[in-house]
py3Dmol code that shows the C-alpha trace and the ligand (Angstrom):
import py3Dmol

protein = """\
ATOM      1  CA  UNK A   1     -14.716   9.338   2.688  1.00  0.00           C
ATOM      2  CA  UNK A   2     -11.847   7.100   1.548  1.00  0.00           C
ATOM      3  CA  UNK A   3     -12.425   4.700  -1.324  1.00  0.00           C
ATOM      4  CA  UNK A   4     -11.230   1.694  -0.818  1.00  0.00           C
ATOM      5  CA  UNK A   5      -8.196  -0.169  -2.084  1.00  0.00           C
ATOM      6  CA  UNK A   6      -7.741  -3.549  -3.675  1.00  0.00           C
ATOM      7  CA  UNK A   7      -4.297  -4.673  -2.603  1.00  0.00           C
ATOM      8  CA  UNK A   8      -3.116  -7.256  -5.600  1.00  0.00           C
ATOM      9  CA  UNK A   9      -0.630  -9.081  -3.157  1.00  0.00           C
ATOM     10  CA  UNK A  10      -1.667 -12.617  -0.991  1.00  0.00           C
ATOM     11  CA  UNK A  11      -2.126 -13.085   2.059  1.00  0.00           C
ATOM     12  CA  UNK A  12      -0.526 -15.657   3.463  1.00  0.00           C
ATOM     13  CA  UNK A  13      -0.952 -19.321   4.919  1.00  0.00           C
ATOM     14  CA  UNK A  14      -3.463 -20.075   7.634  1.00  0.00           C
ATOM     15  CA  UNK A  15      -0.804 -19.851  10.401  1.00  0.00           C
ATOM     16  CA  UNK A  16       0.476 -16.467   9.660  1.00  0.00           C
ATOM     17  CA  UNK A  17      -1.113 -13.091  10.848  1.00  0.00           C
ATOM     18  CA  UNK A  18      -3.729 -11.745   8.638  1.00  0.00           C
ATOM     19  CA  UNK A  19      -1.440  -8.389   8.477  1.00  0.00           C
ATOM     20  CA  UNK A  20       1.180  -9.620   6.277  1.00  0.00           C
ATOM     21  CA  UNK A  21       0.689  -9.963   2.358  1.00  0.00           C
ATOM     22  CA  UNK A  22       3.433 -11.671  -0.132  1.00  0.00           C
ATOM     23  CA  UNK A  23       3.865 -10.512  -3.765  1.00  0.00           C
ATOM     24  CA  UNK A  24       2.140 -12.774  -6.070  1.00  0.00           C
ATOM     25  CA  UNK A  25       4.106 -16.316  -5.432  1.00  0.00           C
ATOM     26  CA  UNK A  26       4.794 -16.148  -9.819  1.00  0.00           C
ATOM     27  CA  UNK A  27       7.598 -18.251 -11.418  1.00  0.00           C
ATOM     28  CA  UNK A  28       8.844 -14.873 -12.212  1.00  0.00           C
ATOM     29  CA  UNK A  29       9.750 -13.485  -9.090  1.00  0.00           C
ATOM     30  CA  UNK A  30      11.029 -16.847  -7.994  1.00  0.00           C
ATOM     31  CA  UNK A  31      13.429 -16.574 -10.713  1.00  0.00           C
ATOM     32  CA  UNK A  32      14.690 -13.522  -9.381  1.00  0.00           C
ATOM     33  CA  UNK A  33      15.159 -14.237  -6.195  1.00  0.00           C
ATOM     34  CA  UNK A  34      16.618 -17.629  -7.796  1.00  0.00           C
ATOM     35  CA  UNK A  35      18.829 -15.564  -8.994  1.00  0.00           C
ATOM     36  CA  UNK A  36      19.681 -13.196  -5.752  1.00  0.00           C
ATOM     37  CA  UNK A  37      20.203 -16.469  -3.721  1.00  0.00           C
ATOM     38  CA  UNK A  38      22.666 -17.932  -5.679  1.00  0.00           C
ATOM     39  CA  UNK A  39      26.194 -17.473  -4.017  1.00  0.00           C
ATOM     40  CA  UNK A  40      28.008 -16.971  -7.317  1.00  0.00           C
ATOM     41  CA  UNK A  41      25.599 -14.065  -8.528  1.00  0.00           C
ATOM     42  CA  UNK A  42      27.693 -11.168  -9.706  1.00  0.00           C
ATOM     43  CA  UNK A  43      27.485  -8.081  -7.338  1.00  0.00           C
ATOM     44  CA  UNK A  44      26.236  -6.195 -10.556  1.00  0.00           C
ATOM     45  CA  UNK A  45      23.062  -8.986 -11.045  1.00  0.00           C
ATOM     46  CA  UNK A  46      22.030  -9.352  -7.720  1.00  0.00           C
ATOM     47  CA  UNK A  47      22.120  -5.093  -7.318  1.00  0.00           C
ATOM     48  CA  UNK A  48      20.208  -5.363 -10.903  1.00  0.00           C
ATOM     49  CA  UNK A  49      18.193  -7.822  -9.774  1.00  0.00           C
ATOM     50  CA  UNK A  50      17.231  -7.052  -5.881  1.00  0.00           C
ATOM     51  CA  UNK A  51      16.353  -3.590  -7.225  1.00  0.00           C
ATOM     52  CA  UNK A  52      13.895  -5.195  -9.444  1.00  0.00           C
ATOM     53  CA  UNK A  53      12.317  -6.910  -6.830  1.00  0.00           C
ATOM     54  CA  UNK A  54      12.576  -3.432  -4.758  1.00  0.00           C
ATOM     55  CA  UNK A  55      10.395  -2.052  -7.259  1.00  0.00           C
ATOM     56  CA  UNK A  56       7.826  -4.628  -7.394  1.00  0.00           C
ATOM     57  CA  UNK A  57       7.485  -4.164  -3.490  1.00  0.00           C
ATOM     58  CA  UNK A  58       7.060  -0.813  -3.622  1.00  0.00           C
ATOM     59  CA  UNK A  59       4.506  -0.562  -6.315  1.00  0.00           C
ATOM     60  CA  UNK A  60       2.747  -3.136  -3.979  1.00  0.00           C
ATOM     61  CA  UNK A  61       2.699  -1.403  -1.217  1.00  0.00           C
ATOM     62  CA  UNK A  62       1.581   1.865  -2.712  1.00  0.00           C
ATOM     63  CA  UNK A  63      -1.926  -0.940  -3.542  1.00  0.00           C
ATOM     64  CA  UNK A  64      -1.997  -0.768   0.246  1.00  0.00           C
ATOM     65  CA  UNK A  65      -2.670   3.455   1.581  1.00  0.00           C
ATOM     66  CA  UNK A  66      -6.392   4.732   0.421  1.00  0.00           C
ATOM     67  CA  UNK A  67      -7.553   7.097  -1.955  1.00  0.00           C
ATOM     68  CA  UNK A  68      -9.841   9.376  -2.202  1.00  0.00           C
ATOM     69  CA  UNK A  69     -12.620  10.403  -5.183  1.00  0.00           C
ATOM     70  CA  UNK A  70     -11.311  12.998  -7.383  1.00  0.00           C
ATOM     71  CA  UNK A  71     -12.951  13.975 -10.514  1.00  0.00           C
ATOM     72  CA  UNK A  72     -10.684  15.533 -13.465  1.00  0.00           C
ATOM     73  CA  UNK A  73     -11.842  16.692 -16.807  1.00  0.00           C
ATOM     74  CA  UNK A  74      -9.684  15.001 -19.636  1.00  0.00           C
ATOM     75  CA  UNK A  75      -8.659  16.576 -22.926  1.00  0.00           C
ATOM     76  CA  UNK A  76     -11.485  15.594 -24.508  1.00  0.00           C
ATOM     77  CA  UNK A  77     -13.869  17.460 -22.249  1.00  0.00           C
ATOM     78  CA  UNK A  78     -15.537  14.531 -20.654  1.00  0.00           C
ATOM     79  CA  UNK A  79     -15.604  14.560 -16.695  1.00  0.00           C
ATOM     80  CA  UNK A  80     -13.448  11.584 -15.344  1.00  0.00           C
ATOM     81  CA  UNK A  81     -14.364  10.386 -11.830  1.00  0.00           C
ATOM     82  CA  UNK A  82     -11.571   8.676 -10.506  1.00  0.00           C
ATOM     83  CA  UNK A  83      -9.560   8.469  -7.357  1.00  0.00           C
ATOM     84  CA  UNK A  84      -6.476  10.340  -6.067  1.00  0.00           C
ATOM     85  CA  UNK A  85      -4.115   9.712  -3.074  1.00  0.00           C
ATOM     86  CA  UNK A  86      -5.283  10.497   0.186  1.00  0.00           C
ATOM     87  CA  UNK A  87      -2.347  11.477   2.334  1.00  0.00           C
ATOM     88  CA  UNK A  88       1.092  12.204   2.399  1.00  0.00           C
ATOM     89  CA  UNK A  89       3.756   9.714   2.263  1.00  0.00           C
ATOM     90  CA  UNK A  90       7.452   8.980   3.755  1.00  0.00           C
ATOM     91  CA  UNK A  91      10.124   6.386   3.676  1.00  0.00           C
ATOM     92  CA  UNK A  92      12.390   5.695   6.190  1.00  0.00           C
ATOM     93  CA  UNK A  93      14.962   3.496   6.229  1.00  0.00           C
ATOM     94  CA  UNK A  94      16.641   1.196   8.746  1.00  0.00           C
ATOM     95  CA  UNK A  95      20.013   1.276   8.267  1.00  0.00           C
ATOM     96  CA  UNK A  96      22.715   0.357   6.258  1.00  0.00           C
ATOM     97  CA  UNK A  97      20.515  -2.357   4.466  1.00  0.00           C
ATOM     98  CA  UNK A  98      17.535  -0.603   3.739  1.00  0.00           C
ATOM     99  CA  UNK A  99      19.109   2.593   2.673  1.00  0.00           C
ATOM    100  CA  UNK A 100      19.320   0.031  -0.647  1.00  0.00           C
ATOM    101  CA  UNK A 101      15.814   0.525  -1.212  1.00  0.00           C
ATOM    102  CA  UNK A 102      15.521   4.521  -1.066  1.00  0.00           C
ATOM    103  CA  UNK A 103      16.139   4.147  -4.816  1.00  0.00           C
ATOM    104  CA  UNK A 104      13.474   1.782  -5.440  1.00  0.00           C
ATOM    105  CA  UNK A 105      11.236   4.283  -3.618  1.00  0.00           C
ATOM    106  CA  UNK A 106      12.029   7.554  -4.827  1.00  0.00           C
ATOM    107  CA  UNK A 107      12.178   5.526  -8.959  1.00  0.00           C
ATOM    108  CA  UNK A 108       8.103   5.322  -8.058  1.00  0.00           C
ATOM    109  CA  UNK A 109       7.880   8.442  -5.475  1.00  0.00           C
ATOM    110  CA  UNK A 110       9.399  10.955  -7.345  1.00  0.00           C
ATOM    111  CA  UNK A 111      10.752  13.800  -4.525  1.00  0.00           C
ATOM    112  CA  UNK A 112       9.592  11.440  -1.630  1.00  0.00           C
ATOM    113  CA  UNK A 113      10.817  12.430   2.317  1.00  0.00           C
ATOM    114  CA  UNK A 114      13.044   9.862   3.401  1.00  0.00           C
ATOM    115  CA  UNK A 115      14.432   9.627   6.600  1.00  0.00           C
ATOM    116  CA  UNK A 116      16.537   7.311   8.528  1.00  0.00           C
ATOM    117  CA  UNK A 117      16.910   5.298  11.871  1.00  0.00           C
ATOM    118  CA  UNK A 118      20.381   3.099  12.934  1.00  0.00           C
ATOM    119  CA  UNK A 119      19.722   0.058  15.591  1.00  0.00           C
ATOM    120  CA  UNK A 120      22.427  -1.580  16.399  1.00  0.00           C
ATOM    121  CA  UNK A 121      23.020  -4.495  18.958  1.00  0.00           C
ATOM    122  CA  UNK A 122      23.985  -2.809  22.638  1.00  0.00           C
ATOM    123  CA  UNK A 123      26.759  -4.853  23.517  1.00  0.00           C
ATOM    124  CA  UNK A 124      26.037  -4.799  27.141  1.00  0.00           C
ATOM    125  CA  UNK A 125      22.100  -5.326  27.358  1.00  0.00           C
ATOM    126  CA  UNK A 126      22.268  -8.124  23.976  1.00  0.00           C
ATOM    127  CA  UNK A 127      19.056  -5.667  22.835  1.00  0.00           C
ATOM    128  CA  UNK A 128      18.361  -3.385  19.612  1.00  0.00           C
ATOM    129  CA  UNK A 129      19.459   0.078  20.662  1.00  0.00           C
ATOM    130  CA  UNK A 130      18.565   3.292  18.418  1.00  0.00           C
ATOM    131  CA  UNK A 131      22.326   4.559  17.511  1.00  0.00           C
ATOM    132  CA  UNK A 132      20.842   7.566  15.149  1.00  0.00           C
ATOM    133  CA  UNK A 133      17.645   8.723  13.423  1.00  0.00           C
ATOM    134  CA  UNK A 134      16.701  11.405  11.032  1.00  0.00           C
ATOM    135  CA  UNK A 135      13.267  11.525  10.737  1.00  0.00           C
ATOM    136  CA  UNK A 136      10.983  14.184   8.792  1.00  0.00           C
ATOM    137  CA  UNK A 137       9.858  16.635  11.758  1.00  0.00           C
ATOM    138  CA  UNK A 138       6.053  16.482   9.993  1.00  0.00           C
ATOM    139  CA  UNK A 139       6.273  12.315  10.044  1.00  0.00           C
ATOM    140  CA  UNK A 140       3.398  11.784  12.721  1.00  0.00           C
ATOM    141  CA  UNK A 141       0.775  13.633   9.248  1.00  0.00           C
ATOM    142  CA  UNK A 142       2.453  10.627   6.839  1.00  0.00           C
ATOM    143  CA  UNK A 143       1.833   7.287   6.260  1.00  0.00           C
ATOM    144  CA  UNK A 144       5.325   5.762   6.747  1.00  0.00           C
ATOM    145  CA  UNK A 145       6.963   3.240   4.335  1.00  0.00           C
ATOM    146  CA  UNK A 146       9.561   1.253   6.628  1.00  0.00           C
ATOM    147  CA  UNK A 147      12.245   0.031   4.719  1.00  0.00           C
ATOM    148  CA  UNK A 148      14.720  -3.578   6.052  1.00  0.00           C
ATOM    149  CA  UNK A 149      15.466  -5.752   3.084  1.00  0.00           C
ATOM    150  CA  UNK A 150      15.564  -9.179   5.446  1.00  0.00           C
ATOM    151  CA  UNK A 151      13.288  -9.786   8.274  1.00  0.00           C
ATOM    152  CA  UNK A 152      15.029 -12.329  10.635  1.00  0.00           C
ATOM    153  CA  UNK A 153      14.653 -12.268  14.734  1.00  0.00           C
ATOM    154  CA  UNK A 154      11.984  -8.726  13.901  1.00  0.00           C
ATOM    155  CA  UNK A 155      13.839  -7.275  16.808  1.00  0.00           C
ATOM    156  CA  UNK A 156      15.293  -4.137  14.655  1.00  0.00           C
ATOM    157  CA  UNK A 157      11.731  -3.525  12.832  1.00  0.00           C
ATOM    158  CA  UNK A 158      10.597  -3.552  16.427  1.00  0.00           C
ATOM    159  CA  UNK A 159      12.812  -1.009  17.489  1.00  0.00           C
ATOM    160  CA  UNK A 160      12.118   0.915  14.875  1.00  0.00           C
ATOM    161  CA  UNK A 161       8.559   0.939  14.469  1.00  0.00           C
ATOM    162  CA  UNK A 162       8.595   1.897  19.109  1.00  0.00           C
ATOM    163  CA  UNK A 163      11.083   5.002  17.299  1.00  0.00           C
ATOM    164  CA  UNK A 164       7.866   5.865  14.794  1.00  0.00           C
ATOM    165  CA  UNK A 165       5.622   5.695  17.455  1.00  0.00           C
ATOM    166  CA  UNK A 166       7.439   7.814  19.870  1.00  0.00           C
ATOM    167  CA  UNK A 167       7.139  10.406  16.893  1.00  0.00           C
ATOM    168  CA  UNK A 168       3.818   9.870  17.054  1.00  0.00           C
ATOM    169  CA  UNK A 169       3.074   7.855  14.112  1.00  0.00           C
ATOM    170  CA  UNK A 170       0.027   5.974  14.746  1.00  0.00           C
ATOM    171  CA  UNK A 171       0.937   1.885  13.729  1.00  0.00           C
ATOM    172  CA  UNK A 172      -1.597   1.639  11.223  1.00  0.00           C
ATOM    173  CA  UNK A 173      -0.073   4.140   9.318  1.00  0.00           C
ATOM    174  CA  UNK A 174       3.312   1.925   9.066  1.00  0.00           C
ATOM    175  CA  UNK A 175       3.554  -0.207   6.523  1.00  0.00           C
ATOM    176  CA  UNK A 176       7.103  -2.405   6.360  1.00  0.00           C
ATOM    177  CA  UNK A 177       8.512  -3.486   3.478  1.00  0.00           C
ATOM    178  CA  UNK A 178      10.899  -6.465   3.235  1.00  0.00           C
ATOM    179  CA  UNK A 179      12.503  -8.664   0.221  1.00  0.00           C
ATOM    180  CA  UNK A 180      12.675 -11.962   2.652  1.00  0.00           C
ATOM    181  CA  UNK A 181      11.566 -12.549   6.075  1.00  0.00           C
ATOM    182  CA  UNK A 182      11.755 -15.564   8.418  1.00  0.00           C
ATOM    183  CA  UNK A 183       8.304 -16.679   9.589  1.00  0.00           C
ATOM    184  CA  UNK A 184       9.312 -16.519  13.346  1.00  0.00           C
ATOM    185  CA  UNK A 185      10.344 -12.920  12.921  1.00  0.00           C
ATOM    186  CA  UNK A 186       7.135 -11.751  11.212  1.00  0.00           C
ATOM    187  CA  UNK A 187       4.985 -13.577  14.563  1.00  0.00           C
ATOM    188  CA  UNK A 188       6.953 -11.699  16.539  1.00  0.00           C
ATOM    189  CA  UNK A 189       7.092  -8.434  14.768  1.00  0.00           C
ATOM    190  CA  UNK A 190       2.981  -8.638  13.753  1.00  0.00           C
ATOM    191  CA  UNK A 191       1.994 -10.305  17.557  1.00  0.00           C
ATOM    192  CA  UNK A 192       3.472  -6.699  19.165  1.00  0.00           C
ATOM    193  CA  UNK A 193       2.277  -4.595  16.329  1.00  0.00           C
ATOM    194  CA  UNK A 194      -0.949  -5.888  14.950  1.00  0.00           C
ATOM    195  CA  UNK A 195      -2.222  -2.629  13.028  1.00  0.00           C
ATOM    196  CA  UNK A 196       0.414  -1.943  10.855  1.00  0.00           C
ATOM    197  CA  UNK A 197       1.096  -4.203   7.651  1.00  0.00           C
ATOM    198  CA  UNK A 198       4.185  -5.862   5.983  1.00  0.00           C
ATOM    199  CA  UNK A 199       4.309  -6.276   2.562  1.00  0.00           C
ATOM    200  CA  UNK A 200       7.084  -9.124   1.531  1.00  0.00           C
ATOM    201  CA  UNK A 201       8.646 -10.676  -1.620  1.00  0.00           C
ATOM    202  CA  UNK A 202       9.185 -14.330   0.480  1.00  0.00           C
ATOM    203  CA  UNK A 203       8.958 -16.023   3.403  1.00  0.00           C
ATOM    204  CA  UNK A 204      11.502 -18.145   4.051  1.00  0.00           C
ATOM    205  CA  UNK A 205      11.626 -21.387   6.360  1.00  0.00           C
ATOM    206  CA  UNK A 206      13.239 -20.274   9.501  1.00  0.00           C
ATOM    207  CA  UNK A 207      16.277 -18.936  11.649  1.00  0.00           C
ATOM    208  CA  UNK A 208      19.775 -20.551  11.607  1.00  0.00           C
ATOM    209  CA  UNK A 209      21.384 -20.862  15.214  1.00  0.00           C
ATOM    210  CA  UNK A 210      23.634 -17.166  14.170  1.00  0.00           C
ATOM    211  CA  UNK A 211      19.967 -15.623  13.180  1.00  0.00           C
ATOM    212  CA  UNK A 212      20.611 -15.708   9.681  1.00  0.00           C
ATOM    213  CA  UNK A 213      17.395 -16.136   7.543  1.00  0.00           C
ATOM    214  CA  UNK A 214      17.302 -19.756   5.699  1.00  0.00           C
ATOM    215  CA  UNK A 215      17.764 -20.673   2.981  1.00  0.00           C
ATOM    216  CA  UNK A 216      18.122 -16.753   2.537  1.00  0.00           C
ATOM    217  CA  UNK A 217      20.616 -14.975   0.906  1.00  0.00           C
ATOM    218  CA  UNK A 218      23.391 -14.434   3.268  1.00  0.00           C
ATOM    219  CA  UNK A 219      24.244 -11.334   4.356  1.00  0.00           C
ATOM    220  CA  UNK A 220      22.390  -8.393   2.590  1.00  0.00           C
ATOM    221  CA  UNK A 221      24.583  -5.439   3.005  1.00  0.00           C
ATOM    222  CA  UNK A 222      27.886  -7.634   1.977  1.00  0.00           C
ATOM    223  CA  UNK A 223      26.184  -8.927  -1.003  1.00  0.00           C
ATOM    224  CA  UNK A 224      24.673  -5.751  -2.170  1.00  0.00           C
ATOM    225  CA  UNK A 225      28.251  -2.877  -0.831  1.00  0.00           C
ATOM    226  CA  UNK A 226      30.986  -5.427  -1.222  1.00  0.00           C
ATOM    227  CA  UNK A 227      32.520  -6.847  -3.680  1.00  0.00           C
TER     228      UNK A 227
END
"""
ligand_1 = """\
8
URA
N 20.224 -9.858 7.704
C 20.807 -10.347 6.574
O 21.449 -9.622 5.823
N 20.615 -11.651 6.280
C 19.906 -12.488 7.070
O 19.787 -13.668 6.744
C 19.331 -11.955 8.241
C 19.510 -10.645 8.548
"""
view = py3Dmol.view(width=600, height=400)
view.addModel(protein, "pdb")
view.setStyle({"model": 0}, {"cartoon": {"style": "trace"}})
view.addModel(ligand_1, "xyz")
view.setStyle({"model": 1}, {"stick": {}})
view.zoomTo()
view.show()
């Protein structure tokens, strides 16, 4: 039987779903992404400093899969009963932005799977089309760490997570994790996928008319690749 876990993260206000949980709100991590959302921050700080908040998301998320009793015997000969993890894990990353947090992952996860999935806009139907995925071929036996740095319209993560299932990944197994998303994207995203959890740094005010996440930090993957 699974012990149960005691996520450290906060749920969020009254009028968002019960399935997504924020980092704790501290004047620390507002600093850093202070410091990410300033449009003269260094390409150097805000890789230094998004990876920091990577980290913190990660380590949160791991709160969020169950364990199981295990018993050890320390050095000093005394019987330890403690917990260990329960299942196997995987990333898998929607690219090109989230391939920036495979390193923030595999820092915590030493020798983790990670796979991959590409959506990109189809020009003719205005949708989220799957351009290329890479996916370990044992994924449906893992619980699934879904990596997108910015959740905006949610119709990628969508995509993504229909990819998963396809595989055979049951939802609740999928948990996404995101630096910033956009309230109207996470209603979306949660309302078609109710089982699986996102774990997020921030959520922002809204949508500008081009999609972009306010206030936000602009574009991820030009912020974090170019100079
Ligand atoms: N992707 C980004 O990089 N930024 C946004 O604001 C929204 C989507």
């Amino acid at each position: 039987m699974a012990a149960s876990t005691s996520p450290t993260s906060q749920t969020h206000p009254a009028s968002l779903p019960p399935s997504v949980f924020t980092l704790p709100q501290t004047a620390q991590l507002e600093a850093l992404y202070t410091i990410i959302r300033d449009k003269t921050t260094s390409r150097g700080d805000f890789l230094f400093y998004s990876d920091r908040i990577i980290r913190l998301l990660v380590e949160e998320s791991l709160n969020h899969l169950p364990v199981v009793p295990k018993t050890v015997e320390t050095p000093t000969g005394v019987t330890y009963e403690g917990v260990g993890f329960e299942g196997k894990i995987c990333g898998v990353s929607i690219l090109r932005a989230g391939e920036a947090m495979e390193a923030g992952l595999r820092e915590v996860c030493r020798s983790v799977r990670i796979g991959k999935i590409l959506i990109q806009r189809d020009e003719e139907t205005a949708l989220p089309k799957l351009f290329y995925s890479k996916l370990p071929e044992d994924i449906a036996s893992r619980y699934v760490l879904l990596l997108d740095p910015m959740l905006a319209t949610g119709g990628s993560a969508m995509k993504a997570v229909e990819i998963l299932e396809e595989q055979g990944v049951p939802e609740e197994r999928i948990i996404f994790i995101n630096l910033i998303a956009a309230p109207e994207g996470l209603r979306r995203f949660c309302g078609k996928f109710p089982s699986l959890r996102v774990i997020t740094g921030w959520i922002d005010k809204g949508l500008n008319e081009k999609s972009y996440i306010i206030p936000g930090l602009g574009d991820f993957g030009e912020r974090r690749y170019c100079e």
